[in-house]
N, C-alpha and C positions, 0 to 999 in steps of 0.2 A: 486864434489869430497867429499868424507868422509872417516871417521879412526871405523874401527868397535871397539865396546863399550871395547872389552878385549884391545885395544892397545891406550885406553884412557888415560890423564895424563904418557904418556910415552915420549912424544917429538917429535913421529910422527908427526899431525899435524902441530904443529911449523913447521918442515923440509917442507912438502908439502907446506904448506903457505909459506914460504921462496923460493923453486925452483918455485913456482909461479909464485910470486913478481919479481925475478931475471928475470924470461921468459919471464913478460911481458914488465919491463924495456925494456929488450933487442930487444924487438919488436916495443920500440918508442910505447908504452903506457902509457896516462897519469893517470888513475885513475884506480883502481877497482875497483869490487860492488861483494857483497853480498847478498843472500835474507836467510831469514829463520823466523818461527814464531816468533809472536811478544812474548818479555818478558814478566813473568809474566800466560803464558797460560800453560806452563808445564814445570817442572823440568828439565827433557832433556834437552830443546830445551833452558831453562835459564842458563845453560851452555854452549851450544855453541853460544848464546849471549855474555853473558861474553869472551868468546874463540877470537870473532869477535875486545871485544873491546878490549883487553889487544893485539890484534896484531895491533891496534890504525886506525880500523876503527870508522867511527861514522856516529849516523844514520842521515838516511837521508828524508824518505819515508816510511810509513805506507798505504798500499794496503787493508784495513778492511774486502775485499769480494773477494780478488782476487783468491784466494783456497775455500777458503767458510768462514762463517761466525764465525767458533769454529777456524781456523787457519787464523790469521791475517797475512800478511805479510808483517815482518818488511825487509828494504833495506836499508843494508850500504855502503856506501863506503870510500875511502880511494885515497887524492891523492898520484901520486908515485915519485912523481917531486918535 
């Protein structure tokens, strides 16, 4: 799931992240997870790092080659219990 770049900093995400989180509670899930490049490799993507930890994931897993060697993948998660 993603929020195209014009409905950025609007609160979008937060909502999606929240009917998420709610859906998966509701389904008797204990955790999420996340992946997305590791911080520090691109601006972008060190905001929707940040995006990951302010909704109070943390990381977990570092994949160094799993996309390839220029996109690291970092994996968060988040228990929900």
């Amino acid at each position: 799931m993603g929020v195209l770049k014009e409905y950025h900093r609007h609160g979008v995400g937060r909502k999606l992240f929240e009917a998420a989180k709610t859906s998966a509670l509701a389904s008797g899930y204990s955790f999420m997870q996340v992946k997305t490049v590791q911080m520090g490799r691109y601006e972008e993507y060190d905001r929707t790092n940040q995006f990951y930890i302010n909704m109070g994931f943390k990381e977990f897993e570092l994949f160094p080659t799993l996309w390839d060697e220029c996109n690291p993948c970092q994996i968060y998660v988040m228990a929900l219990r």
